[in-house]
N, CA, C and O atoms as CSV, one atom per row, in Angstrom:
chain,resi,resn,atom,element,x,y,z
A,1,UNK,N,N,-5.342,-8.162,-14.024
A,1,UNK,CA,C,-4.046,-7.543,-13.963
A,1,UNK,C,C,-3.938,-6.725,-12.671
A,1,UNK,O,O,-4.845,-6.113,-12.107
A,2,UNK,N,N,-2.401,-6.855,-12.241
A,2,UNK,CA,C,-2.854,-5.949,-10.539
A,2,UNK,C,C,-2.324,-4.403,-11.145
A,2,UNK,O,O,-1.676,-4.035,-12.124
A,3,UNK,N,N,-2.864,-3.859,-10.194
A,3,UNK,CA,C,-2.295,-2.201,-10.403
A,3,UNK,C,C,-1.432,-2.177,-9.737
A,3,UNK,O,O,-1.275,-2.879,-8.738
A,4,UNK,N,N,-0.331,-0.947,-10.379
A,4,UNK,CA,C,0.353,-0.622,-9.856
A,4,UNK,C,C,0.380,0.188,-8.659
A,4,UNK,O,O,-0.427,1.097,-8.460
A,5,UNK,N,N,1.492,-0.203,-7.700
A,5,UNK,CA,C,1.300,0.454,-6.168
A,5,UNK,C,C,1.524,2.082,-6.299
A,5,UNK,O,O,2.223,2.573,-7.186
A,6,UNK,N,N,0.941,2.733,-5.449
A,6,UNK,CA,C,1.102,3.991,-5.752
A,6,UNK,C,C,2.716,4.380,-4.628
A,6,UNK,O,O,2.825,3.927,-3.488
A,7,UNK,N,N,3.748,5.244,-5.274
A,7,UNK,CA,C,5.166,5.208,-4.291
A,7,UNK,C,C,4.149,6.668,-3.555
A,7,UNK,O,O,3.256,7.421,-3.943
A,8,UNK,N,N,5.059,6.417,-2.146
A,8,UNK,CA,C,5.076,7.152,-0.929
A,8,UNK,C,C,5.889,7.970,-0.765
A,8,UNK,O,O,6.920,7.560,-0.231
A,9,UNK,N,N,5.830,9.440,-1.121
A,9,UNK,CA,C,7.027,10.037,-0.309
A,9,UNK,C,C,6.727,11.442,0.487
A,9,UNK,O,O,5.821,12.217,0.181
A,10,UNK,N,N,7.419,11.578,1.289
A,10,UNK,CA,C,8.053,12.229,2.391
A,10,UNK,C,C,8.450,13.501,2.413
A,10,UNK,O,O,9.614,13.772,2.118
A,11,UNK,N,N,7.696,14.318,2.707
A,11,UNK,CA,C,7.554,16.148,2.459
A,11,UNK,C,C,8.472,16.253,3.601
A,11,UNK,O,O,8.525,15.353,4.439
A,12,UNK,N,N,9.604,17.904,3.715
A,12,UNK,CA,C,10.314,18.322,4.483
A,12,UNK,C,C,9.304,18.651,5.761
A,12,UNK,O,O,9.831,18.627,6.874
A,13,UNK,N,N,7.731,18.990,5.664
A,13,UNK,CA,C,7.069,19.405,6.298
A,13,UNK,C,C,6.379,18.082,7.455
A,13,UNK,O,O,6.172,18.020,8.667
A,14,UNK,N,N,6.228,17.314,6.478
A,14,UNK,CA,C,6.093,15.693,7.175
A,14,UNK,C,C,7.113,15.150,8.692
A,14,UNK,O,O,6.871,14.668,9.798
A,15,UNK,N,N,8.383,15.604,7.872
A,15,UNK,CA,C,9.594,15.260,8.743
A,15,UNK,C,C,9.667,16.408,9.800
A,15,UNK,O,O,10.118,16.265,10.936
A,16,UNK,N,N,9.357,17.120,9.480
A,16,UNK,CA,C,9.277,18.721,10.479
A,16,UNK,C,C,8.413,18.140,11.861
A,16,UNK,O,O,8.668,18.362,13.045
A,17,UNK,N,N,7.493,17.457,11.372
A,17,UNK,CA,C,6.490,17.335,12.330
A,17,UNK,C,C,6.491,16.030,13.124
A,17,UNK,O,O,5.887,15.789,14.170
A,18,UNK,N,N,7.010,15.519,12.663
A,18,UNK,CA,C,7.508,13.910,13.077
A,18,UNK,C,C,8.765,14.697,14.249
A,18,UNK,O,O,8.311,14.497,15.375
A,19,UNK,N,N,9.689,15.232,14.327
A,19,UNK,CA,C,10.434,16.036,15.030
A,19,UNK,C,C,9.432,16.505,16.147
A,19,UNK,O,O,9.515,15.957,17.247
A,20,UNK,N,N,8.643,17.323,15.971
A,20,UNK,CA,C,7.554,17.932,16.729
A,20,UNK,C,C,7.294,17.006,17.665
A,20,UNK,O,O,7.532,17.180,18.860
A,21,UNK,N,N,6.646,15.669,17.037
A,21,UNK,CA,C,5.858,14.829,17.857
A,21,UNK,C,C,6.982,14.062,19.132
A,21,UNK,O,O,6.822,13.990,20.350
A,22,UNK,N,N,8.028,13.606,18.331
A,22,UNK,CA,C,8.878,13.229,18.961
A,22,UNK,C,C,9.578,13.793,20.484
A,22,UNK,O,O,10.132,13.234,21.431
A,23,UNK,N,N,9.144,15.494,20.068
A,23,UNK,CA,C,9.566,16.316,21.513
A,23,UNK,C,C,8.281,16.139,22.182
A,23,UNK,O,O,8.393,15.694,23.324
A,24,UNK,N,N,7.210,16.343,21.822
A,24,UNK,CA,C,5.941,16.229,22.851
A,24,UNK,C,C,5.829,15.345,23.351
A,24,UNK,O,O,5.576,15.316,24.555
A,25,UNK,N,N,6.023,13.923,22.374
A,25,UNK,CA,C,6.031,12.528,23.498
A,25,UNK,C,C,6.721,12.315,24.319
A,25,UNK,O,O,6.344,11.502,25.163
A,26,UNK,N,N,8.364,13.091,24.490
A,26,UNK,CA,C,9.784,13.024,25.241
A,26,UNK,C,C,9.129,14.062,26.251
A,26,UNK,O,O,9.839,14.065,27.257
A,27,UNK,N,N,8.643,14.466,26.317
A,27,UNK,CA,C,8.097,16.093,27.171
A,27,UNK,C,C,7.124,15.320,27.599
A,27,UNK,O,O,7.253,15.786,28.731
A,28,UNK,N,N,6.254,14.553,27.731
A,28,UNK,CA,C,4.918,13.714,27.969
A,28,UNK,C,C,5.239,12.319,28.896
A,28,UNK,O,O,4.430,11.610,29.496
A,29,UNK,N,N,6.961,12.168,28.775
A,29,UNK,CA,C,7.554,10.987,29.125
A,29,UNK,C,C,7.036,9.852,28.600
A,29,UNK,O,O,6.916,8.842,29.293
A,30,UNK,N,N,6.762,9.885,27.635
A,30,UNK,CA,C,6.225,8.967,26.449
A,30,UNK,C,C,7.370,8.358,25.035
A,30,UNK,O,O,7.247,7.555,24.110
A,31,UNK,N,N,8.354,9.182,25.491
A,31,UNK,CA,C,9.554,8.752,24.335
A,31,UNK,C,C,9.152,7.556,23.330
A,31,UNK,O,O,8.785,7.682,22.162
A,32,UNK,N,N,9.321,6.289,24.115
A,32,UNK,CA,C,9.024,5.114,23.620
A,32,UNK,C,C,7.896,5.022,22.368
A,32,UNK,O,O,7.958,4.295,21.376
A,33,UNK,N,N,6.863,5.975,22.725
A,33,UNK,CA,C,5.791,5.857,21.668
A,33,UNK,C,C,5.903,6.061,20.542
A,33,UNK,O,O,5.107,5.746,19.657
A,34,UNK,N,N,7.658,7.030,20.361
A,34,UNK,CA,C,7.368,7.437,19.139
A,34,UNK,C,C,8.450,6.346,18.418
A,34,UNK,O,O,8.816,6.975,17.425
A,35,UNK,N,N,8.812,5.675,18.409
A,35,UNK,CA,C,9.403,4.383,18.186
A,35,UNK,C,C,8.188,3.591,17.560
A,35,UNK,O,O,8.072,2.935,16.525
A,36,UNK,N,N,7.595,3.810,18.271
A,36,UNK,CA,C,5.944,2.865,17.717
A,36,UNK,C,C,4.965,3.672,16.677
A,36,UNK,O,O,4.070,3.151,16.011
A,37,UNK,N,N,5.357,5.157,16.685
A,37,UNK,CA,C,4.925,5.422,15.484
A,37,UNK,C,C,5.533,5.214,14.486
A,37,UNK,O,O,4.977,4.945,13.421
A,38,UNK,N,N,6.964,5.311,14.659
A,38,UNK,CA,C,7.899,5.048,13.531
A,38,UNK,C,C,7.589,3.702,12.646
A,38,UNK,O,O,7.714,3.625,11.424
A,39,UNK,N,N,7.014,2.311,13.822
A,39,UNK,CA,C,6.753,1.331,13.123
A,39,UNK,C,C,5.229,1.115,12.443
A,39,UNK,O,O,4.912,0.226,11.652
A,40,UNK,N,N,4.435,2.112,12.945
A,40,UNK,CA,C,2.767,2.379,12.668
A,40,UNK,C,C,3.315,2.973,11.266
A,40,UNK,O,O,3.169,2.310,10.239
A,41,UNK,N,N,3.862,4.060,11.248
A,41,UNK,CA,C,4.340,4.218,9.972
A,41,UNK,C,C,4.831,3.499,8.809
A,41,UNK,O,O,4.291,3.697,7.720
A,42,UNK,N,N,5.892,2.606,8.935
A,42,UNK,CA,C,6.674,1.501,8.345
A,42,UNK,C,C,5.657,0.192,7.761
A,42,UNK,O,O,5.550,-0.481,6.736
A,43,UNK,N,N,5.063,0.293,8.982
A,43,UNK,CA,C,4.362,-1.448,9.549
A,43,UNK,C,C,2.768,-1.576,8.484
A,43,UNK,O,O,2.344,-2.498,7.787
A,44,UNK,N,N,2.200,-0.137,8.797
A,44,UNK,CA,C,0.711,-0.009,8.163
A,44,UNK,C,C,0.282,1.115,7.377
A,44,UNK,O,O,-0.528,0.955,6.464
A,45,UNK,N,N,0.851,2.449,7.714
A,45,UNK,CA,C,0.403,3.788,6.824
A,45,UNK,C,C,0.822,3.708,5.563
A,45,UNK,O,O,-0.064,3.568,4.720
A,46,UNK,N,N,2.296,3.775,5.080
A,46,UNK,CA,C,3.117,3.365,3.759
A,46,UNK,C,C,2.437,1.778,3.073
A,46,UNK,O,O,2.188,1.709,1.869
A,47,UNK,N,N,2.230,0.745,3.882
A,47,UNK,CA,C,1.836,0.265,2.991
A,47,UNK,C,C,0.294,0.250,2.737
A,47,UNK,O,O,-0.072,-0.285,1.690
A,48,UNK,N,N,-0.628,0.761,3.548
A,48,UNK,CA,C,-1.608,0.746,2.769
A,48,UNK,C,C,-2.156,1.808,2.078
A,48,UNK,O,O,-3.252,1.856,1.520
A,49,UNK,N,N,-1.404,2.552,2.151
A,49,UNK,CA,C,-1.316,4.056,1.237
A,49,UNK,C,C,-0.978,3.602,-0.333
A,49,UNK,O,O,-1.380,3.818,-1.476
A,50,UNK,N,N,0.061,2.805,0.401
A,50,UNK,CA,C,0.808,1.858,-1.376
A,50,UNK,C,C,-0.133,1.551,-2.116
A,50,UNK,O,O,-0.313,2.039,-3.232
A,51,UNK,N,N,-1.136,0.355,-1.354
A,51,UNK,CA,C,-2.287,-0.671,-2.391
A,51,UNK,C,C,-3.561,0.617,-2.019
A,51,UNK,O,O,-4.277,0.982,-2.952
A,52,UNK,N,N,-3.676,0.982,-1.193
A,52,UNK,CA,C,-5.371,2.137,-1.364
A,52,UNK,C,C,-5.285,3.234,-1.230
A,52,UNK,O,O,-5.406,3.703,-0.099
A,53,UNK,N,N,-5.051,4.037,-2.307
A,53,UNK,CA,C,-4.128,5.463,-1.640
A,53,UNK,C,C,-5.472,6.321,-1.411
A,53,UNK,O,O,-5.391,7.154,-0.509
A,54,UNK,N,N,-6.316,6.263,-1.885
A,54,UNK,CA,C,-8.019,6.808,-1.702
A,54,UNK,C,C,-8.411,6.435,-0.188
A,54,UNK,O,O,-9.348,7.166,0.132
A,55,UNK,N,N,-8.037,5.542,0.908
A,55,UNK,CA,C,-7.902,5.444,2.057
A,55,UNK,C,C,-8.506,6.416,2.496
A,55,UNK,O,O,-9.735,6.457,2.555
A,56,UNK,N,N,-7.779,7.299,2.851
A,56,UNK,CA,C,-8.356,8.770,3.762
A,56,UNK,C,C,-9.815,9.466,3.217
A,56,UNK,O,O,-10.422,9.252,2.167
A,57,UNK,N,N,-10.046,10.125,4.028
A,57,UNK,CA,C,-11.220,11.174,3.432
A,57,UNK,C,C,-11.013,12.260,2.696
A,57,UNK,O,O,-9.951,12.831,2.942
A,58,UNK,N,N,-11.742,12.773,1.801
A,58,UNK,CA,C,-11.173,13.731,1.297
A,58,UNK,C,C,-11.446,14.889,1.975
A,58,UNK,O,O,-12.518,15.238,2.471
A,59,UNK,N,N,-9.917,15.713,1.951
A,59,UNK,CA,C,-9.609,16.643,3.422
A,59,UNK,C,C,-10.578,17.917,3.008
A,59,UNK,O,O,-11.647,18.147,3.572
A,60,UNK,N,N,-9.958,18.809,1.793
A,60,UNK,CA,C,-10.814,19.674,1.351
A,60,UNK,C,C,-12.011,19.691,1.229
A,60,UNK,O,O,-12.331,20.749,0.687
A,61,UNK,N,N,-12.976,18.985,1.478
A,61,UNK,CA,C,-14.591,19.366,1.603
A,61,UNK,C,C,-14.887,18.912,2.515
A,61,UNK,O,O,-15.969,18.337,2.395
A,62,UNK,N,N,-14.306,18.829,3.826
A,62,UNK,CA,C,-15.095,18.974,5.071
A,62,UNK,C,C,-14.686,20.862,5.045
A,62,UNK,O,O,-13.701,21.425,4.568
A,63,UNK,N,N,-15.777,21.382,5.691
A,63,UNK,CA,C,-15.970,22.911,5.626
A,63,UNK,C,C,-15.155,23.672,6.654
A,63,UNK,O,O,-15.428,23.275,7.786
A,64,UNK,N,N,-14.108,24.779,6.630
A,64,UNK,CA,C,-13.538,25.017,7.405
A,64,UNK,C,C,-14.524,25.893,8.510
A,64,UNK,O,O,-15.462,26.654,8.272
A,65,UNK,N,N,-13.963,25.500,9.720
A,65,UNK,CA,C,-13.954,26.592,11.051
A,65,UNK,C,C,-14.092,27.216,11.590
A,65,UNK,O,O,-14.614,27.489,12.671
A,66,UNK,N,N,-13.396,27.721,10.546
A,66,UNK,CA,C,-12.245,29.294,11.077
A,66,UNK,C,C,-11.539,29.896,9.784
A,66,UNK,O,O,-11.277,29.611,8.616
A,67,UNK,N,N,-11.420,30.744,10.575
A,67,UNK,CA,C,-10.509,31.468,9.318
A,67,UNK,C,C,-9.448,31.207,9.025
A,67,UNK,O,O,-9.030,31.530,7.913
A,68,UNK,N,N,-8.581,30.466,10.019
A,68,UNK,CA,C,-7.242,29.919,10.169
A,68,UNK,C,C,-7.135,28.796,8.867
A,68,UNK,O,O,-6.529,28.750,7.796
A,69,UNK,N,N,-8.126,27.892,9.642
A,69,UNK,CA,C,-8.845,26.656,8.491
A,69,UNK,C,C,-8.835,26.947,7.102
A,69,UNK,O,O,-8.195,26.524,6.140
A,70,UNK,N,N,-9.883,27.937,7.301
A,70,UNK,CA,C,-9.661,28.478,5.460
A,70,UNK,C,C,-8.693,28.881,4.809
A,70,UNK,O,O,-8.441,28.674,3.622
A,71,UNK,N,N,-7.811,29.788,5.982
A,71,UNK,CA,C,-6.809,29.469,5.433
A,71,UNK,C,C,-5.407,28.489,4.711
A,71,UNK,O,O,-4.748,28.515,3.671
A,72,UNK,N,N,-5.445,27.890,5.630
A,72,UNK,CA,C,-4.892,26.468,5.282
A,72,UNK,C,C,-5.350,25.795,3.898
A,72,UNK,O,O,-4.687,25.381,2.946
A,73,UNK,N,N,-6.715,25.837,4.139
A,73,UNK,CA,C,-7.633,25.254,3.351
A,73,UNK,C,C,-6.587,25.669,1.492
A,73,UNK,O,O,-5.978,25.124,0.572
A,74,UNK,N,N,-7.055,26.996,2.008
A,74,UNK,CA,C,-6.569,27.843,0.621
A,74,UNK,C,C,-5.240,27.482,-0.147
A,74,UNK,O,O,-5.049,27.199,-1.330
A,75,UNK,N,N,-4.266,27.604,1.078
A,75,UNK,CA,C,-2.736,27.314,0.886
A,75,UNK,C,C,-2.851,25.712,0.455
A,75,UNK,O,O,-2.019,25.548,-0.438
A,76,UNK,N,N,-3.329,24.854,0.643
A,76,UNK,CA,C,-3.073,23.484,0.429
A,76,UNK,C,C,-3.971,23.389,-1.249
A,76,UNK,O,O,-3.364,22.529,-1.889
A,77,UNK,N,N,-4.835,23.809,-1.884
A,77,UNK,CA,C,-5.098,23.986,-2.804
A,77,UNK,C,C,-4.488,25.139,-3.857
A,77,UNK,O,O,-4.835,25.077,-5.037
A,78,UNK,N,N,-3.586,26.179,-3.414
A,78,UNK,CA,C,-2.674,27.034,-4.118
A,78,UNK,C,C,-1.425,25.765,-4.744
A,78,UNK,O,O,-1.082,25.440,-5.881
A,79,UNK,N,N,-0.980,25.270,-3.250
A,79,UNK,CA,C,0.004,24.711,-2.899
A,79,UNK,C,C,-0.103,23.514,-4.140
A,79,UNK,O,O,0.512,23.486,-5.206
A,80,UNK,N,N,-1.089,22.567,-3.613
A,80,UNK,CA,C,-1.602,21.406,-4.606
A,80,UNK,C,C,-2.596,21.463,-5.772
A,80,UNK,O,O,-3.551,20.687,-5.736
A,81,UNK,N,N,-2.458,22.339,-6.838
A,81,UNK,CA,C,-4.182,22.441,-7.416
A,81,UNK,C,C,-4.544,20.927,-7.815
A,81,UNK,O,O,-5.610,20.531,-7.343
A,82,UNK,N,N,-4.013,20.254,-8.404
A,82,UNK,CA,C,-4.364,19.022,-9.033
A,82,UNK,C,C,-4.671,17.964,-8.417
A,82,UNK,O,O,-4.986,16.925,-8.998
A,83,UNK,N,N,-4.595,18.153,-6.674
A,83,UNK,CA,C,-4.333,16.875,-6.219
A,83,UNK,C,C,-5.241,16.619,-5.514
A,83,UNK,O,O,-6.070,17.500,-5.283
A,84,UNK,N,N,-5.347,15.593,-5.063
A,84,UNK,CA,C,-6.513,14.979,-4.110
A,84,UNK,C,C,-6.186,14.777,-2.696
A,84,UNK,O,O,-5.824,13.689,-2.249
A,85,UNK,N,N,-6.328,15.916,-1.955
A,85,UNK,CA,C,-6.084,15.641,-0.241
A,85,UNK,C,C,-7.037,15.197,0.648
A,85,UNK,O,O,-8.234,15.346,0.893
A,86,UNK,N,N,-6.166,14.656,1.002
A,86,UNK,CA,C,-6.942,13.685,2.154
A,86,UNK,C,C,-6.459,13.365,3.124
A,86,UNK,O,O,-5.228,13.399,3.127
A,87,UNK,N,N,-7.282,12.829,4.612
A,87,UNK,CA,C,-6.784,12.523,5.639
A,87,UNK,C,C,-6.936,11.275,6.312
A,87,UNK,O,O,-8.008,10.672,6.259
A,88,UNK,N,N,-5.988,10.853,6.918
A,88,UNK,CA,C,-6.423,9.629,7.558
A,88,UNK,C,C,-5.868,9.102,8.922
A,88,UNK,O,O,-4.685,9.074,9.261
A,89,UNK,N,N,-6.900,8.712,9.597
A,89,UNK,CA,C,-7.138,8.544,10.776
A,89,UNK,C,C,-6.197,7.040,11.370
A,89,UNK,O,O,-6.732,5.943,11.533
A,90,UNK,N,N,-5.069,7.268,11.563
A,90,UNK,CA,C,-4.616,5.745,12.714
A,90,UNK,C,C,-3.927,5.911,13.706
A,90,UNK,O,O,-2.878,6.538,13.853
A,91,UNK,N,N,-4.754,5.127,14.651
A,91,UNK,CA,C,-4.233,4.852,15.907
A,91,UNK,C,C,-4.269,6.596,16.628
A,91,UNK,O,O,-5.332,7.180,16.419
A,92,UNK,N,N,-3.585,7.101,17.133
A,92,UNK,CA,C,-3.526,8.626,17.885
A,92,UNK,C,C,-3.208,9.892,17.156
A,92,UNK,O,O,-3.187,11.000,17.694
A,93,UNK,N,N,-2.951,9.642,15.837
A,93,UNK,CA,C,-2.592,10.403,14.730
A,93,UNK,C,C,-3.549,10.566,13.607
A,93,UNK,O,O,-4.451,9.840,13.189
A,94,UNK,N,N,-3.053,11.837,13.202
A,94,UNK,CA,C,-4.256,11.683,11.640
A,94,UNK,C,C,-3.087,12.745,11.283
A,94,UNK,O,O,-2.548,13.738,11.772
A,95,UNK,N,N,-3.022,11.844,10.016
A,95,UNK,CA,C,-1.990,12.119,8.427
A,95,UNK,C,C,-2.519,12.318,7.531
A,95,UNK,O,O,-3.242,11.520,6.936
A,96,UNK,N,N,-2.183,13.873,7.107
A,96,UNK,CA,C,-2.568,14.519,5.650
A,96,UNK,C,C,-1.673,13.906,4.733
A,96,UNK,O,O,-0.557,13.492,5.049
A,97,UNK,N,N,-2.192,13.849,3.540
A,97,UNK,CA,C,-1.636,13.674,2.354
A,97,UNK,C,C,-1.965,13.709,0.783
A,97,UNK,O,O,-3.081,13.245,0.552
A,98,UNK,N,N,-1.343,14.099,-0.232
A,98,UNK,CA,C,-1.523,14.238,-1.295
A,98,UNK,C,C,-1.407,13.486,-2.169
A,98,UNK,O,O,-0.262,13.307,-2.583
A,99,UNK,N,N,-2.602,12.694,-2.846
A,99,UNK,CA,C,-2.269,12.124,-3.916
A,99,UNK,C,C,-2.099,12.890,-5.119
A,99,UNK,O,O,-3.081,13.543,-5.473
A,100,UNK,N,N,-0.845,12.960,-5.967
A,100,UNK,CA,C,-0.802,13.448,-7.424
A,100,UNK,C,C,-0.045,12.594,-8.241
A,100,UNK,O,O,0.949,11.919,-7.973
A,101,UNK,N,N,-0.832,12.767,-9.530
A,101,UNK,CA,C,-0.298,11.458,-10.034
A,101,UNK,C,C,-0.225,10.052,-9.767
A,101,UNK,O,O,-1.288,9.465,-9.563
A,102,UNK,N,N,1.184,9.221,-9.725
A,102,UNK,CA,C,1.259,8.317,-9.017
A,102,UNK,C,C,1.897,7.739,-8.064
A,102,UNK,O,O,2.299,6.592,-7.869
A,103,UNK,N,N,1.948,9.292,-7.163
A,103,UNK,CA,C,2.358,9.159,-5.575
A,103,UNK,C,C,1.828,9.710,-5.122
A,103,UNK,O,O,1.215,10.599,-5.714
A,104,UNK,N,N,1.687,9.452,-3.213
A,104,UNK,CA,C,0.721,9.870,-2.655
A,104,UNK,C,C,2.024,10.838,-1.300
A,104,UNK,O,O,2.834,10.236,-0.594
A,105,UNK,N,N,1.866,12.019,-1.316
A,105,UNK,CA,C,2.792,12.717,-0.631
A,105,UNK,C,C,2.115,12.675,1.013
A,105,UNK,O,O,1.006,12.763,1.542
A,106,UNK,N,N,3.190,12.531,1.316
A,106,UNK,CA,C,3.017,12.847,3.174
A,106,UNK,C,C,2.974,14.189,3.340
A,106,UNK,O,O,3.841,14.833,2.749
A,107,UNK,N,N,2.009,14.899,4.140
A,107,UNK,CA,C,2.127,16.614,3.833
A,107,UNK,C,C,2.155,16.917,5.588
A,107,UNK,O,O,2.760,17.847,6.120
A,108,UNK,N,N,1.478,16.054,6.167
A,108,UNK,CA,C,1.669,16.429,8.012
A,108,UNK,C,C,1.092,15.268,8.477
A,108,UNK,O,O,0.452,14.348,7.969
A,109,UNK,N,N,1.555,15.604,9.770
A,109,UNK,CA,C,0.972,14.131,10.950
A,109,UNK,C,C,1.092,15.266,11.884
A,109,UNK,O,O,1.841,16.238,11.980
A,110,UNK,N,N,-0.209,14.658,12.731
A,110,UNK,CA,C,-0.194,15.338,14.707
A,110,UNK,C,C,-0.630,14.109,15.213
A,110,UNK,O,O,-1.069,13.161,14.562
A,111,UNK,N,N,-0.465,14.201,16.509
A,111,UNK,CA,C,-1.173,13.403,17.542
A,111,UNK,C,C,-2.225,13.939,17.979
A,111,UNK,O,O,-2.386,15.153,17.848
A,112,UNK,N,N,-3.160,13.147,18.592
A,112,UNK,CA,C,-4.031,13.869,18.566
A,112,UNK,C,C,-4.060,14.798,19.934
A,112,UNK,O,O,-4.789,15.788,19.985
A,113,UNK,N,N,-3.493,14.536,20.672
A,113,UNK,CA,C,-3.186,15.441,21.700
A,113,UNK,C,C,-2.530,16.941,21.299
A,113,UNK,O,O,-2.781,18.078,21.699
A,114,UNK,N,N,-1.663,16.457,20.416
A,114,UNK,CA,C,-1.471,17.839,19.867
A,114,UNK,C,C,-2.553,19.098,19.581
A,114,UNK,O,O,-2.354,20.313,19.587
A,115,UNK,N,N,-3.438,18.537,19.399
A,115,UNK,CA,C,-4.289,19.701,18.424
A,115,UNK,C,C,-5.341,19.977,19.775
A,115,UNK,O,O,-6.470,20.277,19.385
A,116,UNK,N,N,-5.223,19.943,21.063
A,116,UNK,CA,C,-5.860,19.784,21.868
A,116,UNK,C,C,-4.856,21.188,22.929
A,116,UNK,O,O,-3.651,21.212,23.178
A,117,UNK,N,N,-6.026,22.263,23.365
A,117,UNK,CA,C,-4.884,23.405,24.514
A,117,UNK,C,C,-4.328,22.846,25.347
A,117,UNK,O,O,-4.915,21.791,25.586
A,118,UNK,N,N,-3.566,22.971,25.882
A,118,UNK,CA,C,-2.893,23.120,27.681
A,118,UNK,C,C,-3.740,24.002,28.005
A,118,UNK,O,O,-4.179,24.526,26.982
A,119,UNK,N,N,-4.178,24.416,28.910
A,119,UNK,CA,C,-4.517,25.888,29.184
A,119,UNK,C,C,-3.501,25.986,30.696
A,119,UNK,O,O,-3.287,27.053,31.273
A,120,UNK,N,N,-2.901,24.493,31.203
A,120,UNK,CA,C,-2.205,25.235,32.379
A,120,UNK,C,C,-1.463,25.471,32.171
A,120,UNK,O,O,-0.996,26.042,33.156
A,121,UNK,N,N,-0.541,25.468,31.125
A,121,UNK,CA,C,0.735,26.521,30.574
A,121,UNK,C,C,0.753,27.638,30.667
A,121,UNK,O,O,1.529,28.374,31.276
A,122,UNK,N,N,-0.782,28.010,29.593
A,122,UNK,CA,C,-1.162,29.498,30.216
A,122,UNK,C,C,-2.102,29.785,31.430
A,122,UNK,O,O,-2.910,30.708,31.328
A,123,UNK,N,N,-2.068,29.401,32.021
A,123,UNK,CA,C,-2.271,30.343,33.288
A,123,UNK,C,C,-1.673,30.329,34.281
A,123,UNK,O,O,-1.119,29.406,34.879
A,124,UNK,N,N,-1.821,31.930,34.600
A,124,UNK,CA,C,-0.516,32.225,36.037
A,124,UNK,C,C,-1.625,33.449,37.041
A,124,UNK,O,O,-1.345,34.635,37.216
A,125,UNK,N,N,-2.514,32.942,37.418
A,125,UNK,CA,C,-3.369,33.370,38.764
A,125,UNK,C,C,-2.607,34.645,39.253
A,125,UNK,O,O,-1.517,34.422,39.780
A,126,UNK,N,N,-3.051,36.076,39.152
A,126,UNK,CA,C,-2.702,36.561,39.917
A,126,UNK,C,C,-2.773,36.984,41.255
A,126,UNK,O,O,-3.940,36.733,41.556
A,127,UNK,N,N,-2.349,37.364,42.015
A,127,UNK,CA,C,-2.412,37.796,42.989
A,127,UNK,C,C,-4.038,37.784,43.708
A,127,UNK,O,O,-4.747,38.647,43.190
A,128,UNK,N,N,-4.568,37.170,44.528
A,128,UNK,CA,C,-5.966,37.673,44.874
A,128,UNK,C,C,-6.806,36.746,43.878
A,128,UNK,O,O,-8.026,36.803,44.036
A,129,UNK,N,N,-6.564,36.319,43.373
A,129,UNK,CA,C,-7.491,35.640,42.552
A,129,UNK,C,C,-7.905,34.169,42.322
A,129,UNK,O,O,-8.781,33.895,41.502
């Protein structure tokens, strides 16, 4: 007998960040790419989230950081107690998400450039230096 597919849906926080990415790639002169995440999304994440929603790793027991981390850490288990988070790795992105029940929630996406400093943004050399 086949199992049933697990449905996919789409946190305000998901879409928040999909926005995000969309300005960094337009700011990167990369626009186009995010067209191609849109279909990385469509094409392969949704559906194999559908048939293997266990896919990702499970997010909460890799050990946080930082304190920031832990924090997060904390909030996503306040946030979710029941659920099983996890992350998964495609293509230039890695997508959190929650399985509960029998859907698996989109909770964030970055690129991976994202999570990476500028530092020449911040810096402005003063004088003599």
């Amino acid at each position: 007998m086949a199992r049933a597919r697990t449905v996919v849906r789409v946190t305000a926080n998901f879409e928040a960040n999909l926005a995000g990415i969309e300005t960094f790639l337009a700011e990167a002169g990369a626009a186009a790419a995010f067209d191609n995440l849109l279909a990385l999304l469509a094409d392969s994440v949704i559906p194999n989230l559908e048939r293997f929603p266990r896919l990702g790793r499970p997010f909460l027991e890799i050990a946080a950081g930082s304190v920031e981390a832990h924090s997060r850490a904390t909030q996503l288990r306040t946030r979710w107690p029941e659920a099983d988070v996890r992350e998964y790795v495609v293509g230039d992105y890695l997508v959190l998400y929650a399985l509960s029940g029998a859907a698996a929630y989109l909770l964030a996406i970055r690129h991976h450039r994202q999570l990476s400093f500028d530092m020449r943004a911040h810096w402005h050399p003063r004088s003599g230096e």
